[in-house]
GUVEXSE-485771 format. One record per residue: x, y, z of N, C-alpha, C, CB in turn. Coordinates in steps of 0.1 Angstrom, whole numbers, plus 5000, padded with zeros to 4 digits. Glycine has a CB too. Example, Ala and Ser with C-alpha at 12.3 -4.5 7.8 and 13.67 -1.06 7.14 Angstrom:
<nodes>
513249435078512349555078513249675078511349555090/512849785071513749895071512950005079514149945057/
</nodes>
This chain:
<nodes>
438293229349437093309350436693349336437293429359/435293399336434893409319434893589324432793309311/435293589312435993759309434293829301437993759290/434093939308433193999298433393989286432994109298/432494019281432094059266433094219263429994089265/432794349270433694439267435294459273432894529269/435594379281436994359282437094269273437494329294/436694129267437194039253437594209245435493909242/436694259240436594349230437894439230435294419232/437794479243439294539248440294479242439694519261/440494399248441894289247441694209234442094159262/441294219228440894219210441994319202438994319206/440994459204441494589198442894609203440694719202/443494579215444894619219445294479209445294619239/445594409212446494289203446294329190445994109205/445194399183445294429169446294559166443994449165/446294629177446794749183448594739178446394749202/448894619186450194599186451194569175450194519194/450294499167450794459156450294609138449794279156/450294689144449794819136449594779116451394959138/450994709114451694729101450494599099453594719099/450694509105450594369099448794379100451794219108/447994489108446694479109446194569097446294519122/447094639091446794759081446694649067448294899081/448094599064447694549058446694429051447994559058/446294399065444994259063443994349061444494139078/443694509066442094539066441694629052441694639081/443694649041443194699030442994599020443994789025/443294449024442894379017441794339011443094339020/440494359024439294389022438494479016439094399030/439494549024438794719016438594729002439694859018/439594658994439894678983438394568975441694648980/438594458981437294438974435794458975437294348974/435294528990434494598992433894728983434794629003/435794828985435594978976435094898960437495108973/435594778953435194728938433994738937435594588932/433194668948431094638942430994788944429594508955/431394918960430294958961430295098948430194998977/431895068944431995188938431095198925433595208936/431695038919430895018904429095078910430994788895/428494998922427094968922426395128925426694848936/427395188931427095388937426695408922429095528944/428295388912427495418897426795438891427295388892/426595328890425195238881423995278887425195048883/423795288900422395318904422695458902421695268920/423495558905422995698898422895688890423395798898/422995588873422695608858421495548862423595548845/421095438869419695408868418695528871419395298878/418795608888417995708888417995788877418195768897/418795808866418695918857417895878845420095968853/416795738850416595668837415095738833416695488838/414995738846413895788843413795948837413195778854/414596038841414396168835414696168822414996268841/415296028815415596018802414695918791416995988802/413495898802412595828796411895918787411795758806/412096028788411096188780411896238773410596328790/413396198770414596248759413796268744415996118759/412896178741412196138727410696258725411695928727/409996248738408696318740407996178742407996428726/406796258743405996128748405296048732404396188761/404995958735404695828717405495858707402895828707/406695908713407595948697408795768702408996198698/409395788688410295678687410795798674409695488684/412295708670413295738665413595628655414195768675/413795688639414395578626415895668629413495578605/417195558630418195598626418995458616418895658639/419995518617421195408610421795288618422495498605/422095328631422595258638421995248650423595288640/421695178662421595158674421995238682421895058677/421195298695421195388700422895398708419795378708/422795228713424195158720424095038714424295138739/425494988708426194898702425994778711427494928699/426494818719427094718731425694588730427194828751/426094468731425194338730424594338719424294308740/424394408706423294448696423894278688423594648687/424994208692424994098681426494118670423294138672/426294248668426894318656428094358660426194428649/429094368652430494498653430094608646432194448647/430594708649430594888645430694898631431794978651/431894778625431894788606430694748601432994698597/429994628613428894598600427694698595428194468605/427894828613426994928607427595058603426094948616/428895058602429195148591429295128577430095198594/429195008574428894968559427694968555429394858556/426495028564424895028563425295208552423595028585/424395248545423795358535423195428544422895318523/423595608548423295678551421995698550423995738549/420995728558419895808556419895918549419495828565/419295918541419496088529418196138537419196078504/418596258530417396368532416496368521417896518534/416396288511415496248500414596088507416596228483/415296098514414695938518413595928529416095848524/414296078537413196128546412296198543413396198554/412496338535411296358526410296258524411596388514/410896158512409996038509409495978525410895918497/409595898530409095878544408095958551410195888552/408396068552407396178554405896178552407896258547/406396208535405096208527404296098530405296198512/404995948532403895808531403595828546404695608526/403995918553403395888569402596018570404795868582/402696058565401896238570400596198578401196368553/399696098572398196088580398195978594396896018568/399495908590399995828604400195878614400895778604/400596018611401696078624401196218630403396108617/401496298642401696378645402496468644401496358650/403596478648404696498642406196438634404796548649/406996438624407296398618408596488617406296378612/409596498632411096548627412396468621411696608637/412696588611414196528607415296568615414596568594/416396498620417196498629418896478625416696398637/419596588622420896538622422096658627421096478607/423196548634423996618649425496628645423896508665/426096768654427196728646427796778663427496818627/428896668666429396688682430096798682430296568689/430596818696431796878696432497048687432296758691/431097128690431497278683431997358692430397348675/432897488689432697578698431697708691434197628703/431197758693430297868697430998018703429497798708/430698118695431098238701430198358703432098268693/430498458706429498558707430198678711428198528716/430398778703431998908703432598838710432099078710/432998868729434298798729434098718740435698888730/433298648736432498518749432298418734430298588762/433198278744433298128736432998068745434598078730/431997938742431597868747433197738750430197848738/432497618759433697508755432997428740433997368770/434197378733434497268724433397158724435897198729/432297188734431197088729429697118730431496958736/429497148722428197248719427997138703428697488716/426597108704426096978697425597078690425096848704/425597038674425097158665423597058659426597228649/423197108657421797018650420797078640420796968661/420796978632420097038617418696928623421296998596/417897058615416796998616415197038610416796978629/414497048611412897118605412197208617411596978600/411097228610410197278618409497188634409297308607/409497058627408696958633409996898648408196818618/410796938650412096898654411896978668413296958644/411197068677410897108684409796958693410597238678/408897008689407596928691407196788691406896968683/408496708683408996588686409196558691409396548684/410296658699411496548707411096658718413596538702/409896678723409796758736410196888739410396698745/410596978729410897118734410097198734411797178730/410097318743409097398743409997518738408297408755/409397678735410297748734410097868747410397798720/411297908755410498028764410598158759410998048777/411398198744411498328738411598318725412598408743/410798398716411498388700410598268697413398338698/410998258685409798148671411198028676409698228643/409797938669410597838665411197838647409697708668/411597738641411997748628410797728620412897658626/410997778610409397768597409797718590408697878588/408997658582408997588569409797678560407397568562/409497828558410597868550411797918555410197958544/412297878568413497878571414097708566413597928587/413997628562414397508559413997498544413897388568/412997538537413497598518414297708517412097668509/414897768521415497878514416697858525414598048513/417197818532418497728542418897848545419897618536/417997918554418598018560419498028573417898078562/420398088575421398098586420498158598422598198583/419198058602418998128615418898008630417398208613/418898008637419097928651418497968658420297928658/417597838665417097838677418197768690415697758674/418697818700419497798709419397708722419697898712/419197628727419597528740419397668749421497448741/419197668765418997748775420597758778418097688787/421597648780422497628785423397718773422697468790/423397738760423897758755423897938754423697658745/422597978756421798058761422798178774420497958767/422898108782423398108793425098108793422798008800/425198078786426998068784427498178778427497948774/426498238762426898298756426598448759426598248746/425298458766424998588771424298578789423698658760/425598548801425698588809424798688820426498598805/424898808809424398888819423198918819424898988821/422098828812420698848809420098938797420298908821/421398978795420899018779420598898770421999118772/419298998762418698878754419298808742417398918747/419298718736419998638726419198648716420398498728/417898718713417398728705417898838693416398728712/417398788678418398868669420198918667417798968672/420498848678421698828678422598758672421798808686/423398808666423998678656425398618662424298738639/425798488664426598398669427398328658425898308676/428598328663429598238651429898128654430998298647/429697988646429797848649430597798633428097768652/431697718640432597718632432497808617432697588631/432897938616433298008609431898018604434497968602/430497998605429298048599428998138609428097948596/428198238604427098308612425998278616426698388607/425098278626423398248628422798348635422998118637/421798398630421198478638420198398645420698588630/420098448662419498358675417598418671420498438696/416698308666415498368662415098278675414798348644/415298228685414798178695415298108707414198118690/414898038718415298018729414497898734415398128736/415097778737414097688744414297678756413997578740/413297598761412897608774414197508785411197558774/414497518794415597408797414797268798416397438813/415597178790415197088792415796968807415197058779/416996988806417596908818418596798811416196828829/419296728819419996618815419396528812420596578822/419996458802419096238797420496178798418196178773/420396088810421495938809423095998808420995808791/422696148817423896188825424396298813425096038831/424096318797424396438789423196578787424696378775/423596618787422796808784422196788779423296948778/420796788777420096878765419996998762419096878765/420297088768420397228763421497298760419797298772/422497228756424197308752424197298734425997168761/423297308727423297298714422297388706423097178711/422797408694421797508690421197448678422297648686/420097458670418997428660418997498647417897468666/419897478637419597568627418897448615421197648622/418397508606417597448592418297318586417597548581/417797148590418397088582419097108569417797028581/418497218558418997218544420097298549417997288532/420397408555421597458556422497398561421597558561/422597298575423097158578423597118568422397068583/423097058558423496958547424497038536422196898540/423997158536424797268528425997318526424497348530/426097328543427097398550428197318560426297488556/427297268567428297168575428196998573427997198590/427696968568428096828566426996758556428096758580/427396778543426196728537426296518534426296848520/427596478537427496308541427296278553428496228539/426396378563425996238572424296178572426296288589/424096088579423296008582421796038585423895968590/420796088580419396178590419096048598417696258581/418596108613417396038622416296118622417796018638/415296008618413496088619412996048632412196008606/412796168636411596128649409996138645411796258664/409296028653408095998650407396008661407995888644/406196128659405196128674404096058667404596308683/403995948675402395888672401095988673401995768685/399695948672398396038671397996028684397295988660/398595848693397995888705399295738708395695888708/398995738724400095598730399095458723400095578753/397795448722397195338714397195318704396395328715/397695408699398395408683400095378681398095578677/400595338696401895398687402595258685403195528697/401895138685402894998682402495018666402494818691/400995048662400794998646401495138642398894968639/401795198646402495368642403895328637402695498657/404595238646405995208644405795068633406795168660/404894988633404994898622404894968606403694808624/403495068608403395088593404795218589401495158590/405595228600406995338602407795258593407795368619/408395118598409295008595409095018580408894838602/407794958579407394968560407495088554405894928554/406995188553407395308552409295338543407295348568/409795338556411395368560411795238544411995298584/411695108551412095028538411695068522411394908540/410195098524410095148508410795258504408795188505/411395368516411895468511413695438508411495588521/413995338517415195268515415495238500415095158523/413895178496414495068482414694938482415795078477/414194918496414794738498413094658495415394688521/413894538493412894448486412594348496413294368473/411694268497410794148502412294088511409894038488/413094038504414294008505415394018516414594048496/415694158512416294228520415894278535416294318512/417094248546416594268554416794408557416794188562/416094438572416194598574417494718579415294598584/417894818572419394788572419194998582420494758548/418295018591417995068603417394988612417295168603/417195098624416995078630415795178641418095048630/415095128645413695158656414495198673412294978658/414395308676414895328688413495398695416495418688/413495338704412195378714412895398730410895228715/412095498739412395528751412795358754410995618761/411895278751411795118763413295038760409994978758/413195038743414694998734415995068742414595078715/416095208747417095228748417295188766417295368741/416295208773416095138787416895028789414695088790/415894938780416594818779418294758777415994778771/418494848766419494858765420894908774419194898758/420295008784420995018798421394948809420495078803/419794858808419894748816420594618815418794718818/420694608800421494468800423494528801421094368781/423294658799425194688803424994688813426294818800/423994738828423994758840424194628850422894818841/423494518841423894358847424694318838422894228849/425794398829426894288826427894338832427194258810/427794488840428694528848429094488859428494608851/427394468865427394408883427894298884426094378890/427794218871428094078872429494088875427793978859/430594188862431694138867431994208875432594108861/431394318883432094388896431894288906431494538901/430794178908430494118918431994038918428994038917/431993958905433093808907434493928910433393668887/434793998907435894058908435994108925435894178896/434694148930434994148947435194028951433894198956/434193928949434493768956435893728955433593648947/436193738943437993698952438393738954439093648949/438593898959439193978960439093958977438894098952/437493958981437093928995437493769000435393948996/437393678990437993558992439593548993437493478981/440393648990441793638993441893689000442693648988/441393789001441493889019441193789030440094029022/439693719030439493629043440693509041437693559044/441393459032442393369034443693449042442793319019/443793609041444693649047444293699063445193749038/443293709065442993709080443393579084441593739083/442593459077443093349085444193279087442593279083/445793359079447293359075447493459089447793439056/446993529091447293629098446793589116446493749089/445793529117445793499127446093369136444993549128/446193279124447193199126448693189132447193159117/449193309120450393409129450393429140450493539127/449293509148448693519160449193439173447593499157/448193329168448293209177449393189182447993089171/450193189165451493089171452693199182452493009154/452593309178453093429184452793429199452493559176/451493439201450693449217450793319223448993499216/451193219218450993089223451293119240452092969215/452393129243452693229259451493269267453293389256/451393399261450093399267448893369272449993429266/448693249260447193209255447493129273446793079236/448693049273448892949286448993039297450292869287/448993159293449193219312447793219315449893409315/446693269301445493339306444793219310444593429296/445093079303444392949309444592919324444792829302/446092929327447092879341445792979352449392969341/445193059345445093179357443593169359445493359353/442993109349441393049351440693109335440393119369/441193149327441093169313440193089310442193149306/438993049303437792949297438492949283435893009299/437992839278437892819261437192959252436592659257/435992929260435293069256435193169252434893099259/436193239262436693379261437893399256436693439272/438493299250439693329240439793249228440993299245/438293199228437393149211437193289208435593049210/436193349218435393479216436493599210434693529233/437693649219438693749219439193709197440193709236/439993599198440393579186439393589175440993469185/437593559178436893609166436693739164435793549165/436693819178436293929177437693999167435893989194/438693969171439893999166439893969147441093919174/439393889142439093859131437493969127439093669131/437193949133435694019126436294189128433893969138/436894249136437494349137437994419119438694299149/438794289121440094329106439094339096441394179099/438194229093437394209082436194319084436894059082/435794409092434594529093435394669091433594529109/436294649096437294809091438294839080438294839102/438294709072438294689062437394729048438494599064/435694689054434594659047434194849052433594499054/434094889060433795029065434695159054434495039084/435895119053437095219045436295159034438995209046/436495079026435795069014434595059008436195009010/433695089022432595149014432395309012431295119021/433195359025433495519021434495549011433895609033/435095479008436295478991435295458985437695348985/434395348984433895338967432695418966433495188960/431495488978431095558979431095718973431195528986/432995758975433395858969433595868961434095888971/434395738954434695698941433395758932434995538941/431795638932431195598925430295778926430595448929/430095828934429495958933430096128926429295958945/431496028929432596178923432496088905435196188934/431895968903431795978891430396018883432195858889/429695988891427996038891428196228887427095998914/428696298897428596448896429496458880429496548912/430496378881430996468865430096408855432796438858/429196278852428296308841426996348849428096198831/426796438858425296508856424496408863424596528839/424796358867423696248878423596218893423896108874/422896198895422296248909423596188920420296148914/423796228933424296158938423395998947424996258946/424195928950423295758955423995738970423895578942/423395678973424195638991422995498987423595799014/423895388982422995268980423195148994423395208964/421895199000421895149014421794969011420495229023/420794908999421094728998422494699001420694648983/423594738990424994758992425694719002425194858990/425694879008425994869018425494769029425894969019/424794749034424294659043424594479035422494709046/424994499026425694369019426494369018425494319009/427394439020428794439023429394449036429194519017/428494479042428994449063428294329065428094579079/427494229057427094099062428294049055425594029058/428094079045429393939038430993969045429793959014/431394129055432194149055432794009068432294289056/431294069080431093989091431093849089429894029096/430893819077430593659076432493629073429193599060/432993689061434093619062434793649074434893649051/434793769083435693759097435393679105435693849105/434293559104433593469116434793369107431393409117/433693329092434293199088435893159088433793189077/436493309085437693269083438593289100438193359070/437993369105438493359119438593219127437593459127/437793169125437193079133438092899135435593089125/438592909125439692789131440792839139440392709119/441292939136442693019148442393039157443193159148/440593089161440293099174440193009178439393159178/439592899175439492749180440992649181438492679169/442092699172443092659177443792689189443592669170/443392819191443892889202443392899218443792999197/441792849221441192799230441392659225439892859232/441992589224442192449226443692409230441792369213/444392509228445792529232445992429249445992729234/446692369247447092309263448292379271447492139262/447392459281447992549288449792479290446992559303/449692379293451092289301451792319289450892089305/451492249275452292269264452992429257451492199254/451692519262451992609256453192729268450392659249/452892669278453992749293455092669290453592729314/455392529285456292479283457492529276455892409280/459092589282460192649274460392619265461092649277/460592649249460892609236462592639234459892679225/
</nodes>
């Protein structure tokens, strides 16, 4: 007699039932290559959603001259060939400056120094508070507004005075209970600053803070804390229709101020919102790529172990397979029972490791600052391909198993 559809299903789950150990380990086999795409792909699409809120990291028609590339990664180059490039001086930006003044809108100088602590009587920030030297123009460039206090003046960057404009977050760390930071003076590695302002929160870019750092006078920067490193100029175009011949006559500019000749090629580099996009995007498909091949066999040796496994099966149940025929058993319904039994292993497999890499890829999302993802294409591509290897690879055992000849298989061994 032909067996329903939910008694097959029954008598599926119990025979998977029976065998506990040997079903556990066919369905983490799966799992394991399922949790690989969804965890990397949960990732990646929360750095993608963050791309956009870091499309405004620069301001709007600004771009960036530095020394090196925003991210190395695919640039062509290794890391010595651009640490053997000549620092950007602060004479070099000056000069730069001057040849751009009627080009430009604004025109900041930019240089960072990681990793400070910050104090304030007996409240310390953590170990990474981004210190940054910079100008007047250094606000209004790179998008900040202020919500208390001046920004920096022209004669706070001639006369390199010890004063700071502060990050919100930094803001917030250092004075807690709503008392103001204004006029207040803060100790950063063993200097003083008095707090002459406060900006507005800006938010995260590509999963790091913008507001955990504070702003004091490029010349005192160079003075005081690091007078060999490197400047980045930010550049706000006059308008967005201006800003490709803005960055050309930038390039010449930057070179004349370099010193380089006809000859010589260009020994910076142009970083724009779209440049550093891009730059995301080509690590984002060199990731998927190898998280993909790294699930395919992983899922390709799992469906070889379902079909190890229920081959096992067969030969185990052979007994029975002959009673259920002897008793009016169809082909059908013990093709059907053994796929269902295969597609079983391979979806509860594919189910645990999308809620593993789900966890995984979002518990990595919250520690850098980025949104959480429930990436539904994914998912629903990973219960087809799970479903497909529990057919394909099921599917000769079940067919060995409804072809079974009742006589041979009741036959005493």
């Amino acid at each position: 007699m032909l067996l329903k559809t939910a008694e097959i299903i029954n008598q599926a789950i119990y025979s998977l039932a029976v065998n506990r150990l040997r079903s556990w380990l066919t369905i983490m086999g799966v799992a394991v290559g399922v949790f690989s795409i969804i965890a990397v792909m949960t990732a990646l699409d929360a750095i993608d959603k963050s791309v956009e809120s870091g499309l405004t990291s620069l301001g709007a028609n600004t771009f960036q001259i530095q020394k090196n590339p925003a991210i190395m990664f695919g640039s062509g180059h290794s890391r010595n060939f651009y640490a053997n490039r000549k620092d950007i001086t602060y004479q070099q930006a000056i000069l730069f400056r001057k040849s751009m003044e009627q080009d430009a809108r604004n025109i900041g100088l930019v240089i960072v120094s990681q990793a400070n602590l910050a104090r304030f009587a007996n409240r310390a920030s953590n170990p990474d508070v981004s210190m940054t030297g910079g100008d007047e123009n250094f606000a209004p460039s790179n998008g900040y507004t202020l919500t208390a206090g001046r920004n920096l003046i022209e004669n706070d960057i001639r006369t390199a005075r010890n004063t700071a404009v502060i990050g919100n977050e930094l803001a917030e760390t250092l004075f807690p209970s709503g008392e103001s930071p204004l006029d207040k003076q803060i100790k950063v590695n063993n200097e003083v600053y008095t707090v002459v302002g406060i900006f507005e929160k800006k938010g995260a870019a590509f999963g790091q803070s913008q507001d955990n750092f504070l702003l004091i006078p490029i010349t005192r920067f160079l003075d005081h804390v690091n007078e060999k490193s490197s400047l980045s100029i930010t550049v706000e175009a006059l308008s967005r229709k201006a800003y490709p011949e803005t960055i050309d006559r930038a390039i010449g500019a930057m070179r004349l101020a370099r010193g380089l000749t006809v000859k010589d090629s260009s020994d910076f580099e142009i970083r724009t919102n779209e440049s550093l996009i891009d730059s995301f995007r080509d690590i984002q498909r060199a990731i998927s790529t190898g998280a993909f091949i790294i699930s395919f066999m992983a899922l390709l040796t799992a469906g070889v172990g379902i079909m190890n496994i229920m081959l096992v099966s067969v030969t185990e149940r052979t007994r029975e397979i002959g009673i259920r025929k002897s008793v009016g058993a169809q082909k059908n319904s013990i093709l059907r029972q053994f796929l269902f039994e295969a597609l079983f292993l391979s979806l509860a497999g594919g189910v645990i490791g999308i809620l593993a890499g789900l966890a995984a890829g979002n518990i990595i999302a919250l520690k850098f600052n980025l949104p959480t993802i429930f990436p539904i294409l994914w998912i629903t591509v990973s219960i087809v391909v799970c479903s497909g290897i529990g057919v394909a690879f099921g599917l000769f055992p079940a067919w060995k198993a409804a072809n079974l000849n009742p006589v041979e298989a009741l036959r005493p061994k």
